[in-house]
PyMOL Python script that loads the backbone (N, CA, C, O; Angstrom):
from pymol import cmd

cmd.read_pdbstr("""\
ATOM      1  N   UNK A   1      -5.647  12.614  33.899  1.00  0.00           N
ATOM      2  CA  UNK A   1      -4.321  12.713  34.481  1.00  0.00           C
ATOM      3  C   UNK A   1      -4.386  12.478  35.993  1.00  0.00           C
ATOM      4  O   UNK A   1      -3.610  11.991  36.814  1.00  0.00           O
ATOM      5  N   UNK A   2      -5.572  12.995  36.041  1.00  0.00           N
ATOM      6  CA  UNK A   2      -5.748  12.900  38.027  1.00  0.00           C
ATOM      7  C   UNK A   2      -5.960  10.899  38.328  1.00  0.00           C
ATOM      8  O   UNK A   2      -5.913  10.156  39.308  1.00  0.00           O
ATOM      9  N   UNK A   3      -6.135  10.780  37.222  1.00  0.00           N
ATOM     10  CA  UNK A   3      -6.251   9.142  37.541  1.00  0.00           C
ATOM     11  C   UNK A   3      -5.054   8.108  37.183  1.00  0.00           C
ATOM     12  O   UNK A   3      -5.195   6.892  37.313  1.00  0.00           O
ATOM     13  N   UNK A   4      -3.683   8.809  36.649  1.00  0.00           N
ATOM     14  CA  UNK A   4      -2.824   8.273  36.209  1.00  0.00           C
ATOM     15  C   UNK A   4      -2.687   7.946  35.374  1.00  0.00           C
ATOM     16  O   UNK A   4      -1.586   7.579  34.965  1.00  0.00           O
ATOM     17  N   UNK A   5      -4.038   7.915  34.536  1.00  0.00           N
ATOM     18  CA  UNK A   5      -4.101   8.343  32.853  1.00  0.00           C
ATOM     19  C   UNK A   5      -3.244   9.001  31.944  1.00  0.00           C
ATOM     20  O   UNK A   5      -3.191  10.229  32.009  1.00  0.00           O
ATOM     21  N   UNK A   6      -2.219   8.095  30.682  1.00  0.00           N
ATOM     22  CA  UNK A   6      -1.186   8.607  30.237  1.00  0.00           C
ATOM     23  C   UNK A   6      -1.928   9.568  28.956  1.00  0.00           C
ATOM     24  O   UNK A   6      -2.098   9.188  27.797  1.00  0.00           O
ATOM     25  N   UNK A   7      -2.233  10.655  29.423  1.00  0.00           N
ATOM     26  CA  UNK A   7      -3.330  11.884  28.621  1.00  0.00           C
ATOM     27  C   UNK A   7      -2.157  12.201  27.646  1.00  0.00           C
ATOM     28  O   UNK A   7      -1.022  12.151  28.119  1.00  0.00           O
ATOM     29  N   UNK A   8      -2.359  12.612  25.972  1.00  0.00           N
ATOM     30  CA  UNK A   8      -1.410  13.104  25.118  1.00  0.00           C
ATOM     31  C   UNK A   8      -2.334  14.277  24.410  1.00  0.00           C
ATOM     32  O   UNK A   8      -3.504  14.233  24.030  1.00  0.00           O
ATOM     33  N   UNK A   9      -1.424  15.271  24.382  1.00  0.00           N
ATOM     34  CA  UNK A   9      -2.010  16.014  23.323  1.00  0.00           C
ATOM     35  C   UNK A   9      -0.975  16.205  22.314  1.00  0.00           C
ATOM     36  O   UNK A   9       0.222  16.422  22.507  1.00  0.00           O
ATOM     37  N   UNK A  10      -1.890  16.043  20.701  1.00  0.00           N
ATOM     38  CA  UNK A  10      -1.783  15.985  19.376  1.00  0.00           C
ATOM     39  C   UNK A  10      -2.272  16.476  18.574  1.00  0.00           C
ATOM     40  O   UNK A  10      -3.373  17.023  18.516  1.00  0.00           O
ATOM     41  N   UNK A  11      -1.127  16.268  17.505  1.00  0.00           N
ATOM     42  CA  UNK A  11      -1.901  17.815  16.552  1.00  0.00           C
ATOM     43  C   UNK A  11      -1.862  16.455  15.076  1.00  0.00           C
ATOM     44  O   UNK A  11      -1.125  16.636  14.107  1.00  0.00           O
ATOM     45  N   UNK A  12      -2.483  15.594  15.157  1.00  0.00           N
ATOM     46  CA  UNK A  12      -2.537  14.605  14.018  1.00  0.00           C
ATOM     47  C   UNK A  12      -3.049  15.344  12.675  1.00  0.00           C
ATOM     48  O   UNK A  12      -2.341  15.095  11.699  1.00  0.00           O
ATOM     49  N   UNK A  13      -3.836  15.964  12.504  1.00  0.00           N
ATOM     50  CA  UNK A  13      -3.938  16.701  11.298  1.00  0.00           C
ATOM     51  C   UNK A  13      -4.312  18.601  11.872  1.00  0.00           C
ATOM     52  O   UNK A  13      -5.364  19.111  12.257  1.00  0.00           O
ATOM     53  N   UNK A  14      -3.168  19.085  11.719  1.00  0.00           N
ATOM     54  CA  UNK A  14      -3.588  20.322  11.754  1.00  0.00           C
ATOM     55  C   UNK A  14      -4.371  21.308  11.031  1.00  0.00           C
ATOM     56  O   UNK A  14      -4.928  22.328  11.439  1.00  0.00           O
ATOM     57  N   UNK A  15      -4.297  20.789   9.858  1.00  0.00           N
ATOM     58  CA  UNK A  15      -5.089  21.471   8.845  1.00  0.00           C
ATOM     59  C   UNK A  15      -7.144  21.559   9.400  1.00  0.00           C
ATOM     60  O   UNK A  15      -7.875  22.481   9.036  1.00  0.00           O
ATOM     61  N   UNK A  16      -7.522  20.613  10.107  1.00  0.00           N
ATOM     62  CA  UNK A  16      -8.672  20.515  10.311  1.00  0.00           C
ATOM     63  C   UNK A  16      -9.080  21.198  11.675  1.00  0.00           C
ATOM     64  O   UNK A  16     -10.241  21.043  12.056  1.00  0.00           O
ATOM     65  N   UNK A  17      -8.102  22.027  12.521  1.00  0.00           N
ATOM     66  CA  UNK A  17      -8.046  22.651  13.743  1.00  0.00           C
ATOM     67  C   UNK A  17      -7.523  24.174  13.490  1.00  0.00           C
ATOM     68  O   UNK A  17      -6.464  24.496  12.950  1.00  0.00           O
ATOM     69  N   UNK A  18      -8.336  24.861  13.914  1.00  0.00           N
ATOM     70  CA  UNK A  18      -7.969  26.517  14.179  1.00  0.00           C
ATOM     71  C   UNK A  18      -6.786  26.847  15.019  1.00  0.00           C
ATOM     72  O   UNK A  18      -6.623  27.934  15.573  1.00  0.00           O
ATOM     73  N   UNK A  19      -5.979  25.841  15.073  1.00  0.00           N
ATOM     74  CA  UNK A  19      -4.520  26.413  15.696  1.00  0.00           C
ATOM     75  C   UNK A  19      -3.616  25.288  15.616  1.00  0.00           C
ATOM     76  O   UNK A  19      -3.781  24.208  15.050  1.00  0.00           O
ATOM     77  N   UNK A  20      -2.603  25.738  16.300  1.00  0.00           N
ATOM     78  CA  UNK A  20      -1.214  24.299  15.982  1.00  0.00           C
ATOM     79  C   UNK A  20      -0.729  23.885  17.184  1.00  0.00           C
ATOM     80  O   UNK A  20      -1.834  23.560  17.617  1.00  0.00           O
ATOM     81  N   UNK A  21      -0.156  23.683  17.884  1.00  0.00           N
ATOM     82  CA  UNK A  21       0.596  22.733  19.087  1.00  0.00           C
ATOM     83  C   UNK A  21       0.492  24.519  19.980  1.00  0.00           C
ATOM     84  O   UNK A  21      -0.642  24.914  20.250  1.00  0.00           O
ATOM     85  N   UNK A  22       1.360  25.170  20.247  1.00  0.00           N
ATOM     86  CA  UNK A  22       1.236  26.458  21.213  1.00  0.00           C
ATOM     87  C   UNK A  22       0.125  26.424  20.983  1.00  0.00           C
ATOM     88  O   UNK A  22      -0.425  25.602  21.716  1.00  0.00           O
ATOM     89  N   UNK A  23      -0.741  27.047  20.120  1.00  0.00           N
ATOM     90  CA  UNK A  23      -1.692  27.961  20.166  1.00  0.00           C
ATOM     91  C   UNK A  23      -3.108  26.501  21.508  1.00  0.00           C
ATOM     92  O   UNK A  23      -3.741  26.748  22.535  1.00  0.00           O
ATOM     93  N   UNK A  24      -2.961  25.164  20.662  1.00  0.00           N
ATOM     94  CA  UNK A  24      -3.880  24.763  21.153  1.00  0.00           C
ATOM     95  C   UNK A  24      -3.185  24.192  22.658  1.00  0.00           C
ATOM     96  O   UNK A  24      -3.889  24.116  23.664  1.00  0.00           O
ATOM     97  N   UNK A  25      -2.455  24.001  22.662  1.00  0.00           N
ATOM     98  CA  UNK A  25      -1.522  23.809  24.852  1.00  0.00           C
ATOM     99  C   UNK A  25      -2.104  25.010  25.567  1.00  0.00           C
ATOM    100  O   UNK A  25      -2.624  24.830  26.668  1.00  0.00           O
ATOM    101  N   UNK A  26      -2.057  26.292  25.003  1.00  0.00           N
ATOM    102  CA  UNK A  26      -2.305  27.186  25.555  1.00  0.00           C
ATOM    103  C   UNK A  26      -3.687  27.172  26.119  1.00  0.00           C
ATOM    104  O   UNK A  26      -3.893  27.313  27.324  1.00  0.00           O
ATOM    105  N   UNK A  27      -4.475  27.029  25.382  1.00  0.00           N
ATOM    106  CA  UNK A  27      -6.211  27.512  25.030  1.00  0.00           C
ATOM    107  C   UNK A  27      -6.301  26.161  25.841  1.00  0.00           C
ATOM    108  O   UNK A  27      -7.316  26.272  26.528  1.00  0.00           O
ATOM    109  N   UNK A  28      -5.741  24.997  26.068  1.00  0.00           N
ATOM    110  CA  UNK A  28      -6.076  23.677  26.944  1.00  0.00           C
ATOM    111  C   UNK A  28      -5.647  24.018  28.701  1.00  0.00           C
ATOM    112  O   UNK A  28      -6.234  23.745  29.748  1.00  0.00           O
ATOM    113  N   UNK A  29      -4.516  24.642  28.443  1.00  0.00           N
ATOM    114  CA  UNK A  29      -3.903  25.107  29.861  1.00  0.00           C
ATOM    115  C   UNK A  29      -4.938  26.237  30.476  1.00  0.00           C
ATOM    116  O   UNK A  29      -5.285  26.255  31.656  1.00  0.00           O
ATOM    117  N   UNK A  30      -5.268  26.955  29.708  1.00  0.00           N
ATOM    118  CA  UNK A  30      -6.194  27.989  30.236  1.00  0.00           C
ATOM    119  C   UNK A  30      -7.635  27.419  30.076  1.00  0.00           C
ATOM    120  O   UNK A  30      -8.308  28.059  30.884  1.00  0.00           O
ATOM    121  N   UNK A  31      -8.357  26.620  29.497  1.00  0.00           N
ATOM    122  CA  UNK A  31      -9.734  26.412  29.671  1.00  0.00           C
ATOM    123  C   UNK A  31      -9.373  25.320  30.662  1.00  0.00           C
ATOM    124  O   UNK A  31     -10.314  25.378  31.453  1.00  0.00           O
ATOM    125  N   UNK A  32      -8.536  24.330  31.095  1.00  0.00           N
ATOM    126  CA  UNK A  32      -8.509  23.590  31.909  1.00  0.00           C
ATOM    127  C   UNK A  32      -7.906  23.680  33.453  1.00  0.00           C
ATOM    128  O   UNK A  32      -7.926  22.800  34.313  1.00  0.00           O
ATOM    129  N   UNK A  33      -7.402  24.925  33.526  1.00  0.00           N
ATOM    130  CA  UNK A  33      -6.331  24.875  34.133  1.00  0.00           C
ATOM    131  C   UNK A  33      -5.340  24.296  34.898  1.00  0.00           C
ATOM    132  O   UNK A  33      -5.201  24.247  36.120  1.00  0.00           O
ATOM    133  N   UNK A  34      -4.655  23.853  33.965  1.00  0.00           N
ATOM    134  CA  UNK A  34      -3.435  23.191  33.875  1.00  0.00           C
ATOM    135  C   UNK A  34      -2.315  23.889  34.356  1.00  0.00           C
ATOM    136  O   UNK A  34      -2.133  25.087  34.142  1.00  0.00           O
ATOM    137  N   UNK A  35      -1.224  22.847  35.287  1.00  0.00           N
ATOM    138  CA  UNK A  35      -0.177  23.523  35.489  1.00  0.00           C
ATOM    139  C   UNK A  35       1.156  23.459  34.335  1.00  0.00           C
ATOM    140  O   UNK A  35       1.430  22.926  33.260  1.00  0.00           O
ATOM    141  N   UNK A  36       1.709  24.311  35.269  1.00  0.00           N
ATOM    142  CA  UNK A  36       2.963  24.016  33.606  1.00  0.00           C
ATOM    143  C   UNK A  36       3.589  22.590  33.574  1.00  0.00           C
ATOM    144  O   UNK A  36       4.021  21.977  32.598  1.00  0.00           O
ATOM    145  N   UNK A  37       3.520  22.131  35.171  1.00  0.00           N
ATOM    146  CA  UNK A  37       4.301  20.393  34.777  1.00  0.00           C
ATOM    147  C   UNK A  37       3.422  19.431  33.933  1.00  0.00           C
ATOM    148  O   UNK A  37       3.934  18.677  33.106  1.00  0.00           O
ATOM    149  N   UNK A  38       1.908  19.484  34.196  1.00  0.00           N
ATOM    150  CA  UNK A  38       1.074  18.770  33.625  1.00  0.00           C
ATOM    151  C   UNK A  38       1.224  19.338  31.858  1.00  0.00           C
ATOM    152  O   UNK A  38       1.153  18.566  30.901  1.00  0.00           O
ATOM    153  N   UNK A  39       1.426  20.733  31.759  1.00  0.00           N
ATOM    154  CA  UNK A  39       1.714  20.388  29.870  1.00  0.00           C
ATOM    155  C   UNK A  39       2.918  19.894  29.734  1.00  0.00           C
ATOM    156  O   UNK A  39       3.157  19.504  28.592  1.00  0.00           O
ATOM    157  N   UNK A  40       3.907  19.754  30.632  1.00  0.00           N
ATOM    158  CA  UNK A  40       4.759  19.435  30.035  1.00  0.00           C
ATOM    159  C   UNK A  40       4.744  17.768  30.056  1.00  0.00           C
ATOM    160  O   UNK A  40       5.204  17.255  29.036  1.00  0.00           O
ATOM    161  N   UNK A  41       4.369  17.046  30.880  1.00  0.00           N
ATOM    162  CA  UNK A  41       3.353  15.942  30.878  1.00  0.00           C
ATOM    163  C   UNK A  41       3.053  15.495  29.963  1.00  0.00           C
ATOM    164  O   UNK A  41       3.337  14.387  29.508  1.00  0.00           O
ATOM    165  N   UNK A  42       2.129  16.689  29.364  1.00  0.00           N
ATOM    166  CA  UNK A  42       1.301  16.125  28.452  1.00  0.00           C
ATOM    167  C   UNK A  42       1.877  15.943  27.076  1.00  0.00           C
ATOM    168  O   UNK A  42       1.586  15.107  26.220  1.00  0.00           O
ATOM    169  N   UNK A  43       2.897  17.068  27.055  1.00  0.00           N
ATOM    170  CA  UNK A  43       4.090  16.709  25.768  1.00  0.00           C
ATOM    171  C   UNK A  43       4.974  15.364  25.993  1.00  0.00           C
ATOM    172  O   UNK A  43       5.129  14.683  24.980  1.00  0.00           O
ATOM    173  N   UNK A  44       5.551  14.913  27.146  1.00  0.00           N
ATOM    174  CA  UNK A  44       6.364  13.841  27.263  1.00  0.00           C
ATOM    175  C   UNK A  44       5.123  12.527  26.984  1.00  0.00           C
ATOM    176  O   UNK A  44       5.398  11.550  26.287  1.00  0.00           O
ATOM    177  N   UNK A  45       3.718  12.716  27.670  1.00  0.00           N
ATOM    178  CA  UNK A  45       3.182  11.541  27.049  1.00  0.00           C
ATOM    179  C   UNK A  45       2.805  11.463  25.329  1.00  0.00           C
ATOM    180  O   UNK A  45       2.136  10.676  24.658  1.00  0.00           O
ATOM    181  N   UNK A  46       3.308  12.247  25.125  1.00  0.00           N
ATOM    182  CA  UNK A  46       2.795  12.230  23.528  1.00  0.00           C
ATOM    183  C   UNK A  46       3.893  11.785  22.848  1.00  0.00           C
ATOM    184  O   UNK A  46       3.600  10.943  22.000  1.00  0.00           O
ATOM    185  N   UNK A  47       5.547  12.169  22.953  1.00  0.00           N
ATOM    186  CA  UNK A  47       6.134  11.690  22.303  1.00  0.00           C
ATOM    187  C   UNK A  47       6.335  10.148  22.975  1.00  0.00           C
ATOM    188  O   UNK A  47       6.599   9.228  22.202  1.00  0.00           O
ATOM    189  N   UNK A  48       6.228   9.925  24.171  1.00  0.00           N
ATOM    190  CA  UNK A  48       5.933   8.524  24.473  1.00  0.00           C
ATOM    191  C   UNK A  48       4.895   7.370  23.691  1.00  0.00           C
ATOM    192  O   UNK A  48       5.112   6.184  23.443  1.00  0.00           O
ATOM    193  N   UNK A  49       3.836   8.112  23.446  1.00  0.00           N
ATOM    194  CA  UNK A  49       2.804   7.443  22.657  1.00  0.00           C
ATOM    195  C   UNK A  49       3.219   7.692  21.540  1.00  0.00           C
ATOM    196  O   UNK A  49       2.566   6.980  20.777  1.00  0.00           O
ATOM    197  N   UNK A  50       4.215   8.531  20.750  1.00  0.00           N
ATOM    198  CA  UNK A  50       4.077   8.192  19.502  1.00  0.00           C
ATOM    199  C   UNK A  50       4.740   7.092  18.657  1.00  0.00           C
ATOM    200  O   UNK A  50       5.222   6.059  19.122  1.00  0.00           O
ATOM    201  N   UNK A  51       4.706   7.434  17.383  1.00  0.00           N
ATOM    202  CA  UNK A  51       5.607   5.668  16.551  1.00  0.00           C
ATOM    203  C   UNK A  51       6.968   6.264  15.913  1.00  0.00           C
ATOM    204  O   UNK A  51       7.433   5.981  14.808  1.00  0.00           O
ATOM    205  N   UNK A  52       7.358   6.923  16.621  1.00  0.00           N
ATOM    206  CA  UNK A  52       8.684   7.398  16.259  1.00  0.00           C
ATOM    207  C   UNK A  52       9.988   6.497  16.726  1.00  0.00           C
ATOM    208  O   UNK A  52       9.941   6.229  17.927  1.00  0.00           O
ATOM    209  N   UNK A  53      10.854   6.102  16.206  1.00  0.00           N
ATOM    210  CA  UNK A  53      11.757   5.470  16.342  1.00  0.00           C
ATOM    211  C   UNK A  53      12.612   5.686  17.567  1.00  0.00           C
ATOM    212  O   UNK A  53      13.145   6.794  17.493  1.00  0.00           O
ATOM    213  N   UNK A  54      12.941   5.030  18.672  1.00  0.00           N
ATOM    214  CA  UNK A  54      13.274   5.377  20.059  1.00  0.00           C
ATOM    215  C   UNK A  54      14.130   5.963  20.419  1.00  0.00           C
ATOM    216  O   UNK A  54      14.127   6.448  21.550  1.00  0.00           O
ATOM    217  N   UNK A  55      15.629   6.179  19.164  1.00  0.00           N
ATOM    218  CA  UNK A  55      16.948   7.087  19.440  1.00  0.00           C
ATOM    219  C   UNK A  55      16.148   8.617  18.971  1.00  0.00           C
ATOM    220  O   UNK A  55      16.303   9.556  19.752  1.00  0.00           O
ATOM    221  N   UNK A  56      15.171   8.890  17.504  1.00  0.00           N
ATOM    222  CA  UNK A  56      14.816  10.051  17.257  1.00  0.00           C
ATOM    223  C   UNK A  56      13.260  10.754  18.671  1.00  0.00           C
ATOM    224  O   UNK A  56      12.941  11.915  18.928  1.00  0.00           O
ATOM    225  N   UNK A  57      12.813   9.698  19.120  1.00  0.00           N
ATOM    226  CA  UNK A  57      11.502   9.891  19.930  1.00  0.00           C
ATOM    227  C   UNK A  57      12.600  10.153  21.394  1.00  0.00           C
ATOM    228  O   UNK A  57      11.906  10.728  22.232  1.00  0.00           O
ATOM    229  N   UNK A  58      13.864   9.953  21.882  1.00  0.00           N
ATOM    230  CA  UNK A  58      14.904   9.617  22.991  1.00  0.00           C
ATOM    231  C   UNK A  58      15.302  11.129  22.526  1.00  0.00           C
ATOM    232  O   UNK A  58      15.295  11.888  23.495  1.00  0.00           O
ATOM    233  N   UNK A  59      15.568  11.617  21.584  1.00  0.00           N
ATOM    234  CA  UNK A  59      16.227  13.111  21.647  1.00  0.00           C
ATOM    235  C   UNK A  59      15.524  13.953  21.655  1.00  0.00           C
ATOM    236  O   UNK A  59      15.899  14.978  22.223  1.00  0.00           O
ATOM    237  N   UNK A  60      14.063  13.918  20.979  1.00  0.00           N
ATOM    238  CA  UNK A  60      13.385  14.940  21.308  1.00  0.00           C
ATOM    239  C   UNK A  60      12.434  15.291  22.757  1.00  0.00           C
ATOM    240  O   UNK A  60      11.758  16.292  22.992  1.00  0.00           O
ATOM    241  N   UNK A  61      12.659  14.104  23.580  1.00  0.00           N
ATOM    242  CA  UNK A  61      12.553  13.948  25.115  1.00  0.00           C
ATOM    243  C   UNK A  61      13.558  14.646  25.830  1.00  0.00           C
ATOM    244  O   UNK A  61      13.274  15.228  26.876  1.00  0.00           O
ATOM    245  N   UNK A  62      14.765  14.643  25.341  1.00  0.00           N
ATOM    246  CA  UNK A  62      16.021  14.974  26.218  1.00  0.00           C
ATOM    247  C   UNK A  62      15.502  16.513  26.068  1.00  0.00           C
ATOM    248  O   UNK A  62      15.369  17.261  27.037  1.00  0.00           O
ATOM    249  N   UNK A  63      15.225  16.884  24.712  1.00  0.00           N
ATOM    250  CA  UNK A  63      15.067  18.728  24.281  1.00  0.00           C
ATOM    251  C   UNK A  63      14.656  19.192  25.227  1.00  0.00           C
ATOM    252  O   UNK A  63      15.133  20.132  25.863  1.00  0.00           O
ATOM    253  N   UNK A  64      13.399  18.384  25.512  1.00  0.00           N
ATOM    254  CA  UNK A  64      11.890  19.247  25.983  1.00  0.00           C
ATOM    255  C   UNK A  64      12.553  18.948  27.238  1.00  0.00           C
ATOM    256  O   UNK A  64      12.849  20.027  27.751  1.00  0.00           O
ATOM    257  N   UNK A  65      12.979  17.831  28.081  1.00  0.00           N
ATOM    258  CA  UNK A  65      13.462  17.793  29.088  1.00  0.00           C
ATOM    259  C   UNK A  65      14.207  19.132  29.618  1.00  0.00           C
ATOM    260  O   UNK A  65      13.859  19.637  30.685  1.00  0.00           O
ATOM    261  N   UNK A  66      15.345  19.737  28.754  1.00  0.00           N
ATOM    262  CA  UNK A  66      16.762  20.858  28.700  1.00  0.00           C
ATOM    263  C   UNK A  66      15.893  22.138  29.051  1.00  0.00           C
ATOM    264  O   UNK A  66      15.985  22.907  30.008  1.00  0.00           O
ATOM    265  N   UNK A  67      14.615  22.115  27.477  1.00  0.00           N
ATOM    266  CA  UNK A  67      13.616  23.203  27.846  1.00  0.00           C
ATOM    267  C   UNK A  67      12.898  23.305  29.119  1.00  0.00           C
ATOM    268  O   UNK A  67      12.722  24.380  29.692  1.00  0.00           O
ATOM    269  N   UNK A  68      12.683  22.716  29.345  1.00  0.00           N
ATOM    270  CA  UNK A  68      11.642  22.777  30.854  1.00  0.00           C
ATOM    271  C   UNK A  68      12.291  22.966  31.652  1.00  0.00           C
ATOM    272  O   UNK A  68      11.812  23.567  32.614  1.00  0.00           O
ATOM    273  N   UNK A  69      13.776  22.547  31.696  1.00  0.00           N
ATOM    274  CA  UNK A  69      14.388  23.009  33.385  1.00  0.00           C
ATOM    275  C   UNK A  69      14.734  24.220  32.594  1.00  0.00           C
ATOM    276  O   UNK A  69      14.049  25.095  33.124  1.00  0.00           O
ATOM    277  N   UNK A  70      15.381  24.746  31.664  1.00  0.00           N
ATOM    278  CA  UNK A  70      15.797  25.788  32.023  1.00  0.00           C
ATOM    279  C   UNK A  70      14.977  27.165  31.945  1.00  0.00           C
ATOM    280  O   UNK A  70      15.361  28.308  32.191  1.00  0.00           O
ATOM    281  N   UNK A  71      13.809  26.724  31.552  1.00  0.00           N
ATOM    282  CA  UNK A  71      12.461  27.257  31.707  1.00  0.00           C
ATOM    283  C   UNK A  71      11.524  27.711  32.714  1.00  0.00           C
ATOM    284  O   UNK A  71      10.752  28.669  32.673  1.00  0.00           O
ATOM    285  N   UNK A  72      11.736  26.822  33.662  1.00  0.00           N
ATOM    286  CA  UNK A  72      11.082  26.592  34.684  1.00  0.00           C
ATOM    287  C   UNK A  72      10.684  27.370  36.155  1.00  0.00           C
ATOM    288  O   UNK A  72       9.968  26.801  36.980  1.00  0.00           O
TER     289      UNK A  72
END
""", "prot")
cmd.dss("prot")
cmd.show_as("cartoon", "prot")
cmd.util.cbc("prot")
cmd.orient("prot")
């Protein structure tokens, strides 16, 4: 990320990982320490990278967008 690297974190098969999206942001934010803009970063590059169709991948950007400010 420090290099402008579009970094994503994913939970492509959860079944093969000891936790799910919170549990593993968390345990990444704290072994890395990460700020809260960089996870949130790291969520907008993920639905960016993903193959989701651009009006359904466009609303769940706006969410996380709504969440984060009023979060923040």
């Amino acid at each position: 990320m420090e290099k402008a690297l579009r970094v994503t974190f994913n939970s492509d098969v959860p079944a093969y990982f000891p936790g799910y999206m919170t549990e593993n942001l968390i345990a990444t934010q704290q072994a890395a320490d990460l700020s809260r803009d960089q996870i949130v970063q790291l969520s907008v590059n993920a639905f960016e990278g993903g193959w989701l169709p651009s009006e359904e991948r466009d609303g769940y950007l706006a969410q996380l967008t709504r969440f984060a400010s009023a979060h923040g």
